[in-house]
Phi, psi and omega in degrees: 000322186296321190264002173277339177273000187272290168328318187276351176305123173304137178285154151287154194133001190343341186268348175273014142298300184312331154299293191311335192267334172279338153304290183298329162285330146308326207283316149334247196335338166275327183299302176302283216290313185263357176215348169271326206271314205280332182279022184235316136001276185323291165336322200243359178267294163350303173272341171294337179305306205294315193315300163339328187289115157228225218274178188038011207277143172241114192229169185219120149333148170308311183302351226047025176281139181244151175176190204221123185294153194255280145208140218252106187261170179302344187261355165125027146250139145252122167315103161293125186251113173282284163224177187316129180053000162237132187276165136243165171256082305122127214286174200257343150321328193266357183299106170299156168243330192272331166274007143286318179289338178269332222259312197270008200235304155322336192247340169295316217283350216238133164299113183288155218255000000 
């Protein structure tokens, strides 16, 4: 009987609840500070980029398509020049920013002839 009164007992601790909730509000706070804030960072450098883009622009694709903007239509595609005279269509979304900035920080690096 003594140890069925033991089990019904409510625990006492108010302060490890009070723990438990400060742990859990740090475990927030690493989630936000190291995989939320930088990829919503990331997310928005991205799109200033696409904003950013214009006609003669040398990008590189999500697919690895290498090209030259072409022409920039209004619903959110841009026209590619792959090579002399062939076109493609692709939406701006589809625009790498980090395989661009290396393909032209390359091209920058390189002496012209």
């Amino acid at each position: 009987m003594t140890q069925l009164a033991i089990f019904l007992q409510a625990p006492s601790g108010g302060s490890a609840s009070m723990m438990n909730f400060v742990l859990l509000g740090g475990m927030i706070l690493v989630f936000y500070f190291f995989m939320i804030r930088p990829q919503a960072k990331k997310a928005k450098l991205a799109k200033q980029f696409q904003e950013n883009m214009q006609k003669g622009d040398k990008i590189v694709t999500i697919a690895g398509i290498h090209g030259t903007v072409y022409k920039m239509n209004e619903d959110g595609t841009i026209q590619l020049e792959t090579s002399p005279g062939s076109y493609i269509k692709i939406e701006k979304s589809a625009i790498s920013m980090e395989w661009t900035n290396n393909i032209n920080k390359a091209a920058a690096a390189t002496p012209a002839k």
